[in-house]
C-alpha positions in Angstrom: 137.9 190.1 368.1 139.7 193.6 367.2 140.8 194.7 370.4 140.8 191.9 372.9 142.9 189.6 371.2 144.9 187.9 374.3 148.6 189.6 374.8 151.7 188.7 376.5 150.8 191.7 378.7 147.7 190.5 379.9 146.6 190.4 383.6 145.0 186.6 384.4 142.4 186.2 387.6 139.7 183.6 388.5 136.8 184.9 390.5 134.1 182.7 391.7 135.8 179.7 389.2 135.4 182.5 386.6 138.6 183.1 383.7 139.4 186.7 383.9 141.6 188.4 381.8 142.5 192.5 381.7 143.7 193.1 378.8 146.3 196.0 378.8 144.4 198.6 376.6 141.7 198.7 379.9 144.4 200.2 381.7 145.5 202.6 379.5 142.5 203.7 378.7 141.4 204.2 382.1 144.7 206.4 382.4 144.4 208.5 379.3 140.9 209.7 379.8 142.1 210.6 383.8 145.3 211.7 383.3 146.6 214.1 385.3 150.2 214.9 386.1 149.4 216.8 388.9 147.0 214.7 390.6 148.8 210.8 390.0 147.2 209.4 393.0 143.9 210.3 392.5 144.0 209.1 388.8 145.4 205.1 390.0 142.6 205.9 392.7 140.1 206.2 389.8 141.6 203.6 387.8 141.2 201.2 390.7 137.7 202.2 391.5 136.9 201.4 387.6 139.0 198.2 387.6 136.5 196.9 390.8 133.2 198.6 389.4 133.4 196.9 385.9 134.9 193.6 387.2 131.7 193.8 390.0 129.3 194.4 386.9 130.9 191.9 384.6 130.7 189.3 387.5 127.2 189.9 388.1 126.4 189.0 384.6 128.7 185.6 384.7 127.2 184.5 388.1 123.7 184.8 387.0 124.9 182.7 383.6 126.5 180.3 386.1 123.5 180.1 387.7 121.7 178.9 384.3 124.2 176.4 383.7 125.9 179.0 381.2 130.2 178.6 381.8 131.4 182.2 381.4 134.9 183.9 381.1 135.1 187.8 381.3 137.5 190.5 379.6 137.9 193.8 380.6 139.5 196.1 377.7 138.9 199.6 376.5 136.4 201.1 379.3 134.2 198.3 379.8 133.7 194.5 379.5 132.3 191.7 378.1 131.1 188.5 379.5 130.9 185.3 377.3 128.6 182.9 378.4 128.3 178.9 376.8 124.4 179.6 376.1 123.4 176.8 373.5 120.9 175.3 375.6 117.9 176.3 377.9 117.7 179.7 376.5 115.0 181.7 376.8 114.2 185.6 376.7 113.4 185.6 380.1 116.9 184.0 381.3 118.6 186.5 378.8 117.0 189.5 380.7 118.1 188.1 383.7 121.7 187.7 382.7 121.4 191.6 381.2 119.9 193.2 384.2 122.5 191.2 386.8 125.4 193.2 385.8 123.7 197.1 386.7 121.9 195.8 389.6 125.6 194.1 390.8 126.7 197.7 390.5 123.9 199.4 392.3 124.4 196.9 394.7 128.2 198.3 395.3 127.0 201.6 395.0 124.5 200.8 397.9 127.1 199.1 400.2 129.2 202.4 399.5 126.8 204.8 400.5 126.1 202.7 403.2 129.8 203.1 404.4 129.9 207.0 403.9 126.6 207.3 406.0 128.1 205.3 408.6 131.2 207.5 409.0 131.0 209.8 412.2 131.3 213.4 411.3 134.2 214.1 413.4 136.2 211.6 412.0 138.7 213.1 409.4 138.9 210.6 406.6 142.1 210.4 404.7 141.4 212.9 401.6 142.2 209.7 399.6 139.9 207.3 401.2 136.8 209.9 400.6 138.0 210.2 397.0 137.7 206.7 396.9 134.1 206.3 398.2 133.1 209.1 395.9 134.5 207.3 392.7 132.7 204.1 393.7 129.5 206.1 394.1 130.1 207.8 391.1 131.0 205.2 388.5 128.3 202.8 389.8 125.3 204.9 390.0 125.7 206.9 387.2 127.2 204.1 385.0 124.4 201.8 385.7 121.5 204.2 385.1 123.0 205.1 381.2 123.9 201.6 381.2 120.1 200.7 381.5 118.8 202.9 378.5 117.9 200.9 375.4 120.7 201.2 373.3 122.1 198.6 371.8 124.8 196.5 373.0 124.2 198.1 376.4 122.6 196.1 378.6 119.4 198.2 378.3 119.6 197.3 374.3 119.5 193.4 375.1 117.2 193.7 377.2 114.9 195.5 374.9 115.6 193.0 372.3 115.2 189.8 374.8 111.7 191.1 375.5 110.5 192.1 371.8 111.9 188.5 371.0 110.1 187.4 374.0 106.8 189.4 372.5 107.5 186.9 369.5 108.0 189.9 366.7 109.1 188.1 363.4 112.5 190.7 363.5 113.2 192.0 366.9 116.4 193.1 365.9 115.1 196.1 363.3 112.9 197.3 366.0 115.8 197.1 368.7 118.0 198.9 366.5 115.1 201.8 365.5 114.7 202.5 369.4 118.5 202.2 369.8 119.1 205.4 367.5 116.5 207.5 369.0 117.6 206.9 372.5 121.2 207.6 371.8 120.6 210.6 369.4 118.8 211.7 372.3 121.4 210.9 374.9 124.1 212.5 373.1 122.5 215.6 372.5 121.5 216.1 376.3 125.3 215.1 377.3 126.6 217.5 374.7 124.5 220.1 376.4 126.2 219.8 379.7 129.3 221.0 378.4 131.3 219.1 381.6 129.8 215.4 380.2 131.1 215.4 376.3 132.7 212.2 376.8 129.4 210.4 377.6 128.4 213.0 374.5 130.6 211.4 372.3 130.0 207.8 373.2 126.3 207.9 372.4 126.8 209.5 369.5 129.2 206.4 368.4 126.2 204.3 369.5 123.5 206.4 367.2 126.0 205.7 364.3 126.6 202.0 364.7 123.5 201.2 365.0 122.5 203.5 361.9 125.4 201.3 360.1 123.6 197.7 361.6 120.3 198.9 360.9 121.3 199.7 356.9 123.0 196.3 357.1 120.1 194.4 357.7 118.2 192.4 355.3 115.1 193.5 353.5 112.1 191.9 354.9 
């Protein structure tokens, strides 16, 4: 696939009995869209807090697949990941949603524990500037990231989910339909993150979303 093709410069783990591999454009990315050559050490500090946030969400969603009997691998590239799961038998809509939904609620959950740490913190103590930067990162990436993650645009993990449960509902094409709600949702998502001025990034990434699935929804066949 264009983009996570495997490179000599790729960074191998196994989580859980779970193949991970980073390819190098994750960390790049990561860096570019951070940079600051003022501030190094807070951008590696936000590239490490993304690194653990998307390999907590990714793992979510290849634990519940384990779970099912589904083997899974993971790649992190780009800003995000993908986790391929084995799922050729036993599959059901219902088990689909459940793989979808595993990977947000795995970041909620971090986001949770984090908060949970900050709250904990005596007020007198002075933190290490870098270690509250830290917590705040964490905080930031999965809360936020996990509630746009949830909308129903397709291939977010909202989007499959919306599809799992019209194919669920036992519609003839619940990909057309997926697709339909997809375009409003992420015209509608780029237009409110284009309003906020500070947030074009997220701006810019619906928008890409709207247009692919404009392209995919032209692309499908006539019923």
């Amino acid at each position: 696939m264009f983009g996570i093709s495997p490179t000599p410069f790729d960074v191998r783990l196994i989580a859980f009995r779970i193949p991970i591999r980073v390819h190098p454009s994750f960390w790049s990315a990561a860096t570019v869209l951070s940079w600051d050559p003022k501030h190094v050490d807070v951008v590696f500090l936000w590239v490490m807090c993304l690194f653990v946030s998307i390999l907590v969400h990714e793992l979510g969603h290849a634990l519940m697949g384990e779970a099912f009997g589904w083997a899974s691998e993971i790649v992190l590239y780009w800003l995000g990941g993908l986790t391929f799961s084995n799922r050729n038998f036993q599959r059901t809509p219902w088990r689909e949603i459940a793989v979808s939904l595993a990977g947000p609620f795995a970041g909620f959950g971090l986001y949770g524990l984090t908060f949970a740490a900050m709250q904990l913190i005596p007020d007198d103590l002075d933190l290490h500037r870098n270690v509250y930067i830290t917590l705040i990162f964490l905080i930031q990436i999965n809360l936020y990231w996990g509630l746009v993650n949830l909308l129903p645009v397709w291939p977010l993990d909202g989007g499959q989910v919306c599809q799992s449960f019209l194919t669920w509902c036992r519609l003839r094409d619940p990909v057309r339909p997926t697709l339909y709600i997809s375009v409003i949702v992420a015209a509608s998502a780029a237009i409110y993150f284009f309003n906020q001025g500070a947030r074009s990034f997220a701006g810019m990434l619906f928008a890409m979303l709207c247009l692919q699935n404009i392209v995919s929804l032209q692309q499908q066949p006539p019923r």
